[in-house]
C-alpha positions in Angstrom: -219.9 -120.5 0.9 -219.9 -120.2 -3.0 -222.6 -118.6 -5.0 -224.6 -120.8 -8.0 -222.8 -119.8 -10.6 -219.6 -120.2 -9.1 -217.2 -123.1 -10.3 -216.5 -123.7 -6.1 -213.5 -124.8 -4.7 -210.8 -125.5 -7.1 -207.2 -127.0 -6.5 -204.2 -126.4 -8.8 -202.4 -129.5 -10.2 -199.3 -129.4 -11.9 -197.8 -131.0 -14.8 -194.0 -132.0 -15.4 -192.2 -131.8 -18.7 -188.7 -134.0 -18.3 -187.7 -133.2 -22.6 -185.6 -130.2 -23.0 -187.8 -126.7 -23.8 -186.0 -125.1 -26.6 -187.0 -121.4 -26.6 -187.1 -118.8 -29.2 -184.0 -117.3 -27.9 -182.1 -120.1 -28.5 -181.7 -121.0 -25.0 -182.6 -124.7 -23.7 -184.0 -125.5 -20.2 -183.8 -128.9 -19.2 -187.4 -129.4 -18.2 -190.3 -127.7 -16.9 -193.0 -127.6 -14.8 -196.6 -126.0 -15.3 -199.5 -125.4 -13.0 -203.0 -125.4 -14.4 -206.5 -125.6 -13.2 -209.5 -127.1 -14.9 -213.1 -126.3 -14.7 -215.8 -128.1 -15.4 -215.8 -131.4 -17.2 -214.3 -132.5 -20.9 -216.7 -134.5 -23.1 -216.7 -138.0 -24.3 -215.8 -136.4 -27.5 -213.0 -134.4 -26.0 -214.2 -131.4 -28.1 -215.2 -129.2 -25.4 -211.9 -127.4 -24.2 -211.4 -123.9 -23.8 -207.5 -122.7 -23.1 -208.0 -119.0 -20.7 -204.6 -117.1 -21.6 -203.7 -114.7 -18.7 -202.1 -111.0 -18.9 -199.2 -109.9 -17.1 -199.8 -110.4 -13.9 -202.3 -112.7 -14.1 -201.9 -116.7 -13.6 -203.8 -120.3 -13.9 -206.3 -119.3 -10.9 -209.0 -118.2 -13.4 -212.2 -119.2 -11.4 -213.1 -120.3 -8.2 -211.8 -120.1 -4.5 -209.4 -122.1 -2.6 -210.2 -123.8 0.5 -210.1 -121.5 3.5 -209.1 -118.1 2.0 -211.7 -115.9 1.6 -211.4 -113.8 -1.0 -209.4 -116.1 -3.4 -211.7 -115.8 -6.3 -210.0 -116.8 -9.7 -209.0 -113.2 -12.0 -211.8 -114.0 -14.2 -214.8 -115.5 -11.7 -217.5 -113.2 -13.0 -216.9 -114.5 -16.3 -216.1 -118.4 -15.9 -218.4 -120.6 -14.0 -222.1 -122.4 -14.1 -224.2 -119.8 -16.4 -222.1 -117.5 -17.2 -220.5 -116.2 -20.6 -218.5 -119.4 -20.6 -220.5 -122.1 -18.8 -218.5 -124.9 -17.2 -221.3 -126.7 -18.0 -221.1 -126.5 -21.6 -216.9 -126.1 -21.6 -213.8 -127.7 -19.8 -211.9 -124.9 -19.2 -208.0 -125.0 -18.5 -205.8 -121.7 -16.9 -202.0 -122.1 -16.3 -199.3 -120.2 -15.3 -197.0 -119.3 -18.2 -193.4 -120.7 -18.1 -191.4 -118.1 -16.4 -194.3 -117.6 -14.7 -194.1 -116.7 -10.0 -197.3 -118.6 -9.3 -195.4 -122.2 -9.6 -194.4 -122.9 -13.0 -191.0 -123.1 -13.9 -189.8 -119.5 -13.5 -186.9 -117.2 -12.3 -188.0 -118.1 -8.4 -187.2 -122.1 -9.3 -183.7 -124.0 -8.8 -182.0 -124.5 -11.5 -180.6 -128.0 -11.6 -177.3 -126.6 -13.2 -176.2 -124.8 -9.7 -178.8 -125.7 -7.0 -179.9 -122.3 -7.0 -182.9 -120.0 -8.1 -182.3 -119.3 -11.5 -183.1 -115.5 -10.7 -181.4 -113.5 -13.6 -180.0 -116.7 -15.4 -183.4 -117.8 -16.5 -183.7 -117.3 -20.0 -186.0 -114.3 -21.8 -189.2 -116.1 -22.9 -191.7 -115.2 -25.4 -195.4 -115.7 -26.5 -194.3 -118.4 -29.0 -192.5 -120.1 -26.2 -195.9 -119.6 -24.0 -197.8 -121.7 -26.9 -195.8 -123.7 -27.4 -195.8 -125.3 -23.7 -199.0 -124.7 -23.4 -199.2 -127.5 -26.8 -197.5 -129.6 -24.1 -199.9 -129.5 -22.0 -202.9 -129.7 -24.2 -200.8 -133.0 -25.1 -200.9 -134.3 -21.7 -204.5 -133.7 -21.0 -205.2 -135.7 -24.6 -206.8 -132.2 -26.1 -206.7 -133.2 -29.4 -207.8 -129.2 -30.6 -208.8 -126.4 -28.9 -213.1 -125.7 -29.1 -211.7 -121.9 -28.3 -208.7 -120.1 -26.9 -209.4 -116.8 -25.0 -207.5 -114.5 -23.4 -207.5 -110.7 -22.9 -204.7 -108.2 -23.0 -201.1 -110.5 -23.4 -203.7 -113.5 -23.1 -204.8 -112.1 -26.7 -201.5 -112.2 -27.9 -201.6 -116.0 -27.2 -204.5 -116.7 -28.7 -203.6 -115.2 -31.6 -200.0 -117.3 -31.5 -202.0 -120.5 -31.4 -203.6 -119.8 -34.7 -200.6 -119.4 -36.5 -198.5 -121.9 -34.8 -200.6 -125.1 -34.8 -203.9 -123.6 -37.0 -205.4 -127.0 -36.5 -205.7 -127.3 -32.9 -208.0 -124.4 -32.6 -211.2 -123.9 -33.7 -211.8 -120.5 -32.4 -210.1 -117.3 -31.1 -211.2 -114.5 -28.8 -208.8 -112.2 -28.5 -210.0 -109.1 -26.2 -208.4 -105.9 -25.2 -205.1 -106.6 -27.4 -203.0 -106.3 -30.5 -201.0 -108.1 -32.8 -197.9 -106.0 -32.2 -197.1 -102.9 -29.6 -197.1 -99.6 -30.4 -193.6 -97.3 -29.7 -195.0 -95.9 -26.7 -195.9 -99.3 -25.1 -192.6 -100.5 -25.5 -191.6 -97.4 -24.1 -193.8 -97.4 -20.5 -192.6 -101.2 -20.5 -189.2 -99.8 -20.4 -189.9 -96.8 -18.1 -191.3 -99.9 -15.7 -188.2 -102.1 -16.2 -185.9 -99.4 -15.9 -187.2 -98.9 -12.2 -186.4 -102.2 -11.3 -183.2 -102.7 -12.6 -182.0 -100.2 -11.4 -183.4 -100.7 -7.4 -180.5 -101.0 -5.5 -182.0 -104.5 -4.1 -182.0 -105.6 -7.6 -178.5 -107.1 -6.9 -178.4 -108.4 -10.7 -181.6 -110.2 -10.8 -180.4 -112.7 -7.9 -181.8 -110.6 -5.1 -183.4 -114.1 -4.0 -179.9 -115.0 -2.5 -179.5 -111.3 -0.8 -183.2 -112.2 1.0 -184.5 -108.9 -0.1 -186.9 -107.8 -3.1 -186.4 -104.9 -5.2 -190.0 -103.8 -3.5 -189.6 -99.6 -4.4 -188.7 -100.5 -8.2 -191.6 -103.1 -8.6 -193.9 -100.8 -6.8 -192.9 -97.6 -9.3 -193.2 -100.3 -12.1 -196.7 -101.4 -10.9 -198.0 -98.0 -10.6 -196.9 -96.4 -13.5 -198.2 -99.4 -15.5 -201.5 -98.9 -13.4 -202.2 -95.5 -14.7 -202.0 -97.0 -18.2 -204.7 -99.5 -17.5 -207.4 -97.1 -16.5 -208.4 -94.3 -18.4 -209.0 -90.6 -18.0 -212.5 -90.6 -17.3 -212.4 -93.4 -15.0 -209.8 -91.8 -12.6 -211.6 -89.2 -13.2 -214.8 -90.1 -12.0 -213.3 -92.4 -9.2 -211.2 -89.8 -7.5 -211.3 -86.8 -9.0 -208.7 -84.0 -6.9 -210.5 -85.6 -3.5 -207.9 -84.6 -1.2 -207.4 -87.7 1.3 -207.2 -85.1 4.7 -209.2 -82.1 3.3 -206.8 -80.1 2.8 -202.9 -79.5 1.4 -200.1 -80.9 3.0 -197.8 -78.9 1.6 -194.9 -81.9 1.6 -194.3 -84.7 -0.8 -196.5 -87.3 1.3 -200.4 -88.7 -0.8 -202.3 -85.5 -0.7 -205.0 -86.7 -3.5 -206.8 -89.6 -3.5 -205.4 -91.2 -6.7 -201.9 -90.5 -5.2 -202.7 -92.8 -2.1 -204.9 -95.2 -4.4 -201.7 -96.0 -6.7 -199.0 -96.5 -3.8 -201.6 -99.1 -2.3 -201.7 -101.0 -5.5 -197.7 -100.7 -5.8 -197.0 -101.8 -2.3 -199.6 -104.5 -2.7 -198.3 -106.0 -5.9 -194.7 -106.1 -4.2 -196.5 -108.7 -1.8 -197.4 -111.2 -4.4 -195.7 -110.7 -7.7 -191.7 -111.3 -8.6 -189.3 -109.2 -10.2 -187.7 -110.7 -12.7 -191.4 -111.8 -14.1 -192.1 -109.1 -14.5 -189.3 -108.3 -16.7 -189.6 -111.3 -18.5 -193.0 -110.8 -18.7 -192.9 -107.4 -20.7 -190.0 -108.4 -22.7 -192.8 -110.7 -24.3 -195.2 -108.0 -24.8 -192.4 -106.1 -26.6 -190.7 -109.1 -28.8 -194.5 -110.5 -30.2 -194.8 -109.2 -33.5 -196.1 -111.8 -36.2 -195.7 -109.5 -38.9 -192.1 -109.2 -39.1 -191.1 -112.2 -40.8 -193.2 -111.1 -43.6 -191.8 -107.2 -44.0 -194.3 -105.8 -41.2 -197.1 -107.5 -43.4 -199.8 -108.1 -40.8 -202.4 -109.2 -43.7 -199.7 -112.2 -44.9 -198.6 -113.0 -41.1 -202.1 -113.9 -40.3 -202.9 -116.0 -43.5 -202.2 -119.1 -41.8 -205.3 -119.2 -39.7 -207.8 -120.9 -40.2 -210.1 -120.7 -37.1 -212.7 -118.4 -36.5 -212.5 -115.0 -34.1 -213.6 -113.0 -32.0 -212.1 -109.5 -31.8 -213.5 -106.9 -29.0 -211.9 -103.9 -27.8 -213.0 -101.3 -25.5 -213.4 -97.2 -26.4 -211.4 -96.2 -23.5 -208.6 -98.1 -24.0 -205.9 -96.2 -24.9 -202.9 -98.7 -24.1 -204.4 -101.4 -26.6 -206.7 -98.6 -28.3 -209.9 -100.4 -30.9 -207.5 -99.1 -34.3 -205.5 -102.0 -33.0 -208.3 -104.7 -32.8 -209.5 -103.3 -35.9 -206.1 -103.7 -37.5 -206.3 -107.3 -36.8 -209.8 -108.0 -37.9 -208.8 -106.4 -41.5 -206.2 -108.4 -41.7 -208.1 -111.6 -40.9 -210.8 -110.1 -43.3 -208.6 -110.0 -46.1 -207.9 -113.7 -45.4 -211.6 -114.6 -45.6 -211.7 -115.8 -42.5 -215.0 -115.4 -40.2 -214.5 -112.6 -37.5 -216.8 -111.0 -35.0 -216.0 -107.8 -33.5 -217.4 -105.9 -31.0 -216.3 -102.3 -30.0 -217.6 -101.5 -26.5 -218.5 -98.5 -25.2 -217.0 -98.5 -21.1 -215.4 -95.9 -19.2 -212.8 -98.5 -17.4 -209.9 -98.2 -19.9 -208.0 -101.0 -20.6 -209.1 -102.8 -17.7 -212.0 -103.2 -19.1 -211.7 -106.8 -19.8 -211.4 -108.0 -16.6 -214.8 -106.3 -14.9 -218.7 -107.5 -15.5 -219.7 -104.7 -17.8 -222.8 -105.9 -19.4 -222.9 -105.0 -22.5 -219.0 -107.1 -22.8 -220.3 -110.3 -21.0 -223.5 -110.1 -23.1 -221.7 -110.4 -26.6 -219.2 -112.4 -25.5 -222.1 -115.0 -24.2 -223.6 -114.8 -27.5 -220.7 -116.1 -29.4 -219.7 -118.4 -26.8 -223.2 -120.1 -27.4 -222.7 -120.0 -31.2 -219.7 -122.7 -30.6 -220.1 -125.8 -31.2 -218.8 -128.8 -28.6 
């Protein structure tokens, strides 16, 4: 049973690209494959299109629930659906799986035609340009002529941002959320930390632990939870568990004592369930390379001249991963460039992850410039 507002049962599709993908690295892949869903219905028009970018670990399942799995609901259900800050029944919205991606697009986990094998280590580094520009493919193949607005949060703002400089005229507006046009030092440096722990996992084997039959579960879990503790913030943990002890008392060993301790290797062992490897590796390598602003001498204010749709900027008080001086780097820059930009710093005690939870005071702004587009 589905709520009201609820988009319902959804069913990924896919879509199959046969021309050769040439990527930012230089390397070539012979085809791909993407997985989407869509919610609600495009107009007559065709000028009623929203593209939903996901983070890290998030994929094309935005909204919704699949057929006989409870507890399936899409990353961003309390956000996308019937009524809420953006109504299916104003928009068509579109997720996908980025290439590279563990959720069914074209990734490390698919064969590659060139041996018969998964590609595991030998599929090439991707980046945000690279996500763009497949997800132009797509847009392509579903006769999207422009974008009425491209969202995403976190490395979904990254993306956003891409698709205003890289085809200006296929978007008409940006919300770019919890993110930044280019990581700080020390984010490159926990994304290391993280990769470092799965490289070196003894299961690892190379990045082709696919043919071994193993995962490299204790490096993936250590990534996971270090990167966890970035996402939430001080007060949250804080306020959520405090130095609860899980038994009462000390155990004197190295086993959970505190709460957060046991709360952090359930979120590590859980992501090990569901999430690959060498995505994630990929996958922060493209939080690392994006960085507009170097072809232009670091420049952010000339980098983002070529835009020419309207934004959206919001970041949140607690988040000290993507902290608001980064959001409100961009908006200068934009600002500079005349362009129209709303920006809304919000007060909430969930850190980073504040994009992804109903806080009201985030779903009610966003709503009021979702209404103020046009389809």
């Amino acid at each position: 049973m589905t709520s009201d507002s609820s988009v319902g049962i959804v069913t990924p599709q896919r879509a199959r690209f046969d021309q050769p993908i040439r990527l930012a690295s230089g390397a070539t892949l012979p085809g791909c494959e993407l997985v989407y869903e869509t919610y609600g219905e495009l107009n007559a028009e065709r000028s009623n299109a929203v593209l939903v970018c996901h983070a890290l670990s998030g994929s094309h399942h935005v909204a919704g629930t699949y057929a006989y799995e409870p507890g399936s609901e899409g990353w961003w259900d309390n956000l996308v659906g019937p009524g809420k800050p953006l109504d299916t029944n104003r928009f068509f919205v579109v997720g996908v799986n980025n290439l590279g991606g563990c959720y069914g697009s074209t990734g490390p986990m698919s064969i590659n035609p060139a041996t018969g094998k998964r590609y595991g280590a030998d599929f090439p580094v991707v980046t945000v340009e690279d996500w763009v520009e497949t997800q132009a493919l797509l847009a392509d193949r579903l006769d999207i002529p422009c974008w009425a607005a491209i969202i995403g949060g976190s490395l979904g703002g990254m993306q956003a941002l891409e698709w205003t400089l890289r085809f200006p005229d296929r978007i008409r507006h940006a919300l770019v959320i919890a993110s930044t046009a280019r990581l700080s030092a020390q984010n490159i440096a926990f994304n290391e930390v993280a990769r470092q722990a799965i490289l070196t996992d003894p299961e690892f084997h190379g990045g082709h632990y696919y043919e071994h039959g193993v995962v490299p579960a204790r490096g993936l879990r250590l990534a996971r939870m270090m990167g966890h503790i970035t996402y939430l913030s001080d007060d949250q943990m804080a306020s959520k568990f405090g130095r609860q002890l899980r038994n009462g008392q000390l155990s004197y060993g190295y086993e959970a004592d505190f709460q957060i301790e046991s709360y952090l290797r359930y979120q590590g062992d859980k992501f090990t369930t569901y999430f690959d490897a060498n995505t994630y590796l990929i996958t922060t390598k493209a939080l690392d390379y994006f960085d507009p602003a170097s072809a232009y001498g670091g420049d952010l204010k000339a980098a983002l001249a070529r835009a020419k749709a309207n934004f959206f900027v919001a970041s949140f008080t607690t988040d000290w991963r993507f902290s608001p001086e980064r959001s409100r780097e961009m908006v200068y820059a934009l600002l500079h460039n005349g362009r129209d930009v709303s920006y809304a710093e919000i007060e909430c005690s969930a850190g980073h992850d504040s994009f992804l939870l109903d806080d009201a005071h985030y779903h009610a702004v966003l709503r009021a410039y979702l209404e103020r587009i046009e389809t």
